[in-house]
C-alpha positions in Angstrom: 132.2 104.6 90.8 132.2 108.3 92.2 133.0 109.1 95.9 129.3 110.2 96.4 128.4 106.9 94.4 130.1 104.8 96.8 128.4 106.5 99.9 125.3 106.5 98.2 125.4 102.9 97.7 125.3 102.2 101.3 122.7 104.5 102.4 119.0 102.7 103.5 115.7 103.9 103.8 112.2 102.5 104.5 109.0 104.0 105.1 106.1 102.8 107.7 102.6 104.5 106.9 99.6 104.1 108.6 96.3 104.9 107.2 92.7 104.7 108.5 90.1 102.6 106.8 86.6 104.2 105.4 83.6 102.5 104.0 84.5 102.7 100.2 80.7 103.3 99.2 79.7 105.8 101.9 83.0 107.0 103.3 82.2 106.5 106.8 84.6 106.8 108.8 85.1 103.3 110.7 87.1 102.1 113.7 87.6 99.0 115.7 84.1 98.4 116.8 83.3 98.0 112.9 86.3 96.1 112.4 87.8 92.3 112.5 91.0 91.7 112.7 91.1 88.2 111.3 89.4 89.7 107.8 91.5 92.5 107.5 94.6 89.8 108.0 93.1 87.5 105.4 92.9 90.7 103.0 96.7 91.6 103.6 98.0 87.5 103.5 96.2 87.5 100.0 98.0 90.2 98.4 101.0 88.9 96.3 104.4 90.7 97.4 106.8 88.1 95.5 108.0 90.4 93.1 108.8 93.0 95.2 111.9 93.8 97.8 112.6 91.1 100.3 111.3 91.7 103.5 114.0 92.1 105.0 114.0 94.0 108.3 110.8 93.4 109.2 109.8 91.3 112.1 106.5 89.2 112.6 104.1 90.7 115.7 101.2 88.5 116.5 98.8 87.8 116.5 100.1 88.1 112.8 101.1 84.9 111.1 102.7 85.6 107.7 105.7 87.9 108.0 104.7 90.5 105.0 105.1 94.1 104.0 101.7 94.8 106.0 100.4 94.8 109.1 97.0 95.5 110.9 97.4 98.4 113.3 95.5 98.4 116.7 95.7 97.5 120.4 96.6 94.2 121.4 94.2 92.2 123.8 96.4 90.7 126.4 96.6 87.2 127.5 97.0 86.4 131.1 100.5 86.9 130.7 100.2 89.7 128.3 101.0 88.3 125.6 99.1 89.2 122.3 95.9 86.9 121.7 93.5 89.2 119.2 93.9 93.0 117.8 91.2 95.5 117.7 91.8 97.5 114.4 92.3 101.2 114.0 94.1 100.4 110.8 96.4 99.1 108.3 100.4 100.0 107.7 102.3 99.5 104.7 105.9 98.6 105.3 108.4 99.0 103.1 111.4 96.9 103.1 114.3 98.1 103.6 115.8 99.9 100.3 118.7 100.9 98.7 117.6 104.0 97.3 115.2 106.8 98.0 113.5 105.7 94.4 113.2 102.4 95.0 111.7 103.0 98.5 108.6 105.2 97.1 108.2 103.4 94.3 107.7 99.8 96.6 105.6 102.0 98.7 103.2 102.9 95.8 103.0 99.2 94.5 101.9 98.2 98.1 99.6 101.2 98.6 98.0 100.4 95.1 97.9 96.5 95.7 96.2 97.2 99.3 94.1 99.4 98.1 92.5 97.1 95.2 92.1 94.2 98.0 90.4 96.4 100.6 88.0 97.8 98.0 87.0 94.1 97.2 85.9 93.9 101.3 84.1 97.4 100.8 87.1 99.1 102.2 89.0 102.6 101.3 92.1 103.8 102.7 92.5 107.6 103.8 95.4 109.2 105.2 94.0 110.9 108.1 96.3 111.8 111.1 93.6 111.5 113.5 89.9 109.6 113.5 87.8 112.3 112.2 84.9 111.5 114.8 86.7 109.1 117.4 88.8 110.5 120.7 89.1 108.3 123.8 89.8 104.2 123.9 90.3 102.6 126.8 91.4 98.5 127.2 92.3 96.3 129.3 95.8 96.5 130.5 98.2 95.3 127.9 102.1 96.4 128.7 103.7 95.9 132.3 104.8 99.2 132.5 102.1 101.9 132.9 103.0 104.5 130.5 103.4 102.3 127.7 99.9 101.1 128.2 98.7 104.3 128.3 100.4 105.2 125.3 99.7 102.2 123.7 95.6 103.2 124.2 96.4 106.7 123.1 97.5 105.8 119.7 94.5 103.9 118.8 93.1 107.3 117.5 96.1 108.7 115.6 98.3 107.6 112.7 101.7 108.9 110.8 104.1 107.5 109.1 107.8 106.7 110.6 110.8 107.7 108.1 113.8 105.2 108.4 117.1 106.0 107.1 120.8 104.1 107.9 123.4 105.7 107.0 126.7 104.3 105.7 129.1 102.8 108.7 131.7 105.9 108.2 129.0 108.3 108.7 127.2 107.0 111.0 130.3 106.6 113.6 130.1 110.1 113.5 126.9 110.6 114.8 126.7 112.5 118.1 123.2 110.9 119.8 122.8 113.1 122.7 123.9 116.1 120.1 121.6 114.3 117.6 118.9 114.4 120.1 119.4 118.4 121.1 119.4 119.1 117.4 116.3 117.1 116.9 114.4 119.1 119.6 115.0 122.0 117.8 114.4 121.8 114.2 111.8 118.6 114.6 109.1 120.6 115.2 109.5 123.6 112.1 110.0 120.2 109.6 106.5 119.0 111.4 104.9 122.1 110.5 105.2 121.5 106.8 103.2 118.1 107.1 100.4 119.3 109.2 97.0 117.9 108.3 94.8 116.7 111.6 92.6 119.6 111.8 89.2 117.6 112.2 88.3 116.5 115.9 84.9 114.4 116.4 83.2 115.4 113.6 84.4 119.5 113.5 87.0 121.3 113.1 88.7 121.1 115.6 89.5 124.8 117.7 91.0 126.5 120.9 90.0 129.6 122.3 87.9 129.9 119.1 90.8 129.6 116.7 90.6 126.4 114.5 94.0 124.6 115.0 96.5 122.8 111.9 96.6 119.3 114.0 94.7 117.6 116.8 97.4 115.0 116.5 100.7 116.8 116.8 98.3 118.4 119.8 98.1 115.2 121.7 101.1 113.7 120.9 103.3 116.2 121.8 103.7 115.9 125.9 104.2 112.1 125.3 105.8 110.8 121.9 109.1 110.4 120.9 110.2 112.4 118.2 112.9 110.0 116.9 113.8 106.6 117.4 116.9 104.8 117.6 117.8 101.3 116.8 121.8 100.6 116.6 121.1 97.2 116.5 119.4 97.4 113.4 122.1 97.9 111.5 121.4 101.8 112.6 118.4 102.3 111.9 116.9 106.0 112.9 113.7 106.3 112.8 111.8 110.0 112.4 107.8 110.3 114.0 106.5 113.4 113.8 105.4 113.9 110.3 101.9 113.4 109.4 99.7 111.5 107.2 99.5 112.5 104.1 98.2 110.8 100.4 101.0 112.7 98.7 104.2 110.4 97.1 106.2 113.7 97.1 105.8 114.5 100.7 107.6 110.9 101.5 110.3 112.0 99.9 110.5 115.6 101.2 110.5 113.6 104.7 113.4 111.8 103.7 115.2 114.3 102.5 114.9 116.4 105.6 115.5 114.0 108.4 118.8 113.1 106.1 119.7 116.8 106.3 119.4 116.6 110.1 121.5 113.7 110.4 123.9 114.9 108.1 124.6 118.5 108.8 126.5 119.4 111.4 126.8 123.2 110.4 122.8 123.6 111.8 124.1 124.9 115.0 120.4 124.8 116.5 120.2 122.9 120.1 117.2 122.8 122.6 116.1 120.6 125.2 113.5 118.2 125.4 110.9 120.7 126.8 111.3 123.4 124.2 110.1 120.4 121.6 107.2 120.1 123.7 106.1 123.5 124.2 107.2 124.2 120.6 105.2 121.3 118.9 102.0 122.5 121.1 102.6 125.9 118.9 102.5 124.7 115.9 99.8 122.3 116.2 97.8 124.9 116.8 99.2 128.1 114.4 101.1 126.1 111.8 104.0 128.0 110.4 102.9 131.4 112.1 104.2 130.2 115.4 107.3 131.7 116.9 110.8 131.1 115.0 109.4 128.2 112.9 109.6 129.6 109.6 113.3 130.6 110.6 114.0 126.9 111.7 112.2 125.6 108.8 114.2 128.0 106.5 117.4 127.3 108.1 116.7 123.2 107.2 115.8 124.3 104.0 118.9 126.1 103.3 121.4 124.1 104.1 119.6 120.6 102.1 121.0 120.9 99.1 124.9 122.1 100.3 124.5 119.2 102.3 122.3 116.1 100.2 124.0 116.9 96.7 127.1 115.9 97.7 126.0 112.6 97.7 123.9 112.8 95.4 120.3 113.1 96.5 117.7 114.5 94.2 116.7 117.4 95.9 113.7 118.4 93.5 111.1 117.3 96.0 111.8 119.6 98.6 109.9 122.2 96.1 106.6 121.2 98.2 107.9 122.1 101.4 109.4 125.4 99.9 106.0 126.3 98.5 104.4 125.9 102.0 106.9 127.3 103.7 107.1 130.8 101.2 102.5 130.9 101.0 102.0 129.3 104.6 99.4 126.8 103.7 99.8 123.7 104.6 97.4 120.3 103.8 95.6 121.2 107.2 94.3 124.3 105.0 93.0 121.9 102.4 91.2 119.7 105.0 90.0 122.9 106.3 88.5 124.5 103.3 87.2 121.2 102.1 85.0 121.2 105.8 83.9 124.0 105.4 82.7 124.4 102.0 80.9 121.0 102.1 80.1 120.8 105.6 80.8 116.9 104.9 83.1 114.4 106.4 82.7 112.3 103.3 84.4 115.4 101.2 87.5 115.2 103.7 88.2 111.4 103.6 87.5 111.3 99.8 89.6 114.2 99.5 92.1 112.2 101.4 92.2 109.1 99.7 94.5 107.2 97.3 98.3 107.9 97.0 98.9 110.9 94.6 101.8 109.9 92.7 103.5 113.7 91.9 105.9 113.1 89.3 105.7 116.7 88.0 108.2 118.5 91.0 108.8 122.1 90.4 112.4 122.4 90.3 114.0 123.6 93.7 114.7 127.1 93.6 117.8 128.2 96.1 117.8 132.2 95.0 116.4 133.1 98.6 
């Protein structure tokens, strides 16, 4: 067994992605008032995972009852004591479990996405990967969290999704890891790597604009002033956890997010640094002008670089990260698509179909490093 081998072997990764739920007839957009939690939850105990990864790593959140590689994604309605007694659905996640390989990881992740997807169209259900409810903006419940701002965070989400990117890394290279460094660096280059996934650019039924320019992602948008952009769990065997991507129906782009947030962890020759703040005002940018706004396509290029110096090594196919080039060199990202699609059709329905399924791209276009 090589060196890179060896590290590679002890590398983890899972993948948490959240997708809205259509009518699979119509493709109205629905939400939790056309919802029931307890169908949904007999849909996902139904479908057989046996065959698959162990879940391993995931933990059970009622008011679920079966600890599986799926969960139904909403707002908790609180007992007297708070504790979770019903959900009101936004939508369903697929989580993977936790994997020993990048491959193995997208390839559970399509088994579950196609598995789902056959049981919800059985209810009259189709997933889309939508970012943010194309015609819904404001919840409000009762009060479910003690403190404040996780309840009101906790109400914001109901109209967003994204997926989270999970990656351990192996014990010797993880003692190495800097957080408050890690964190600096994060503010920095998160929000160029966010630019490449942008695709929220519908907002109650319109494209959705400021000042009379239509903007790449009501999500990022809304999220920004509030949301975390990584997560860290040292107790879970050190786990880090990446937010800010977006949806997308692309198998490719899940592992273009891998592959960057590893090149963040990894490198420590991206000399970038920025406080929380800058994130902020930076993700507000780009939310609204995509790669065009100041010094992303520097940062994004800088990422870019420096991937395959730094993932090969160890050896990480690097082929995927093609896609992000591509954006990256023409500018459009998937927000374009979603736009383009609106208005050429005028139609809601066009966007969500358009936005259905999980593409499998097998076909990458080889990584060119020339620039």
């Amino acid at each position: 067994m090589t060196h890179s081998d060896t590290h590679r072997d002890s590398f983890r990764f899972g993948v948490e992605a959240e997708y809205q739920l259509a009518d699979a007839e119509t493709f109205r957009p629905l939400w939790h008032q056309d919802l029931s939690f307890e169908e949904l939850n007999q849909v996902l105990e139904s479908i057989a995972v046996d065959d698959l990864p162990p879940v391993v790593g995931l933990e059970l959140e009622p008011p679920h009852r079966k600890l599986m590689p799926y969960a139904v994604e909403g707002y908790h309605m609180p007992a007297p004591d708070l504790s979770p007694i019903d959900l009101l659905p936004k939508g369903i996640e697929i989580r993977t479990p936790v994997c020993s390989s990048i491959e193995q990881c997208l390839a559970t992740l399509k088994t579950l996405h196609d598995r789902l997807e056959t049981a919800l169209l059985g209810r009259g259900y189709a997933l889309v990967s939508l970012s943010h409810h194309p015609t819904e903006h404001h919840f409000e419940g009762p009060q479910n969290k003690r403190r404040y701002d996780f309840w009101q965070w906790a109400m914001e989400v109901m109209t967003t999704c994204g997926p989270d990117i999970n990656v351990s890394l192996p014990h010797e290279l993880n003692d190495c890891i800097d957080v408050a460094d890690l964190h600096r660096k994060v503010n920095y280059y998160s929000p160029a790597l966010a630019a490449l996934s942008l695709a929220s650019p519908i907002y109650r039924g319109e494209l959705w604009s400021m000042r009379g320019a239509v903007g790449k992602s009501i999500r990022t948008y809304r999220r920004s002033v509030i949301a975390p952009a990584i997560e860290l769990h040292p107790q879970e065997n050190g786990r880090m956890e990446f937010k800010l991507f977006e949806a997308t129906n692309q198998l490719v782009d899940y592992h273009a997010f891998i592959l960057l947030w590893l090149t963040l962890l990894l490198d420590n020759e991206l000399d970038g640094r920025a406080h929380n703040q800058t994130r902020v005002y930076d993700l507000g940018a780009i939310s609204r002008f995509g790669l065009e706004a100041e010094t992303v396509r520097e940062r994004a290029t800088a990422v870019l670089t420096r991937s395959p110096v730094v993932l090969e090594k160890y050896g990480f196919d690097i082929g995927p990260l093609s896609v992000m080039q591509r954006r990256l060199e023409t500018g459009r990202l998937p927000a374009d698509d979603i736009i383009d699609c609106f208005r050429e059709t005028g139609s809601l329905e066009h966007v969500l179909r358009l936005r259905a399924g999980l593409v499998d791209n097998a076909d990458v276009t080889p990584y060119s490093f020339d620039n």
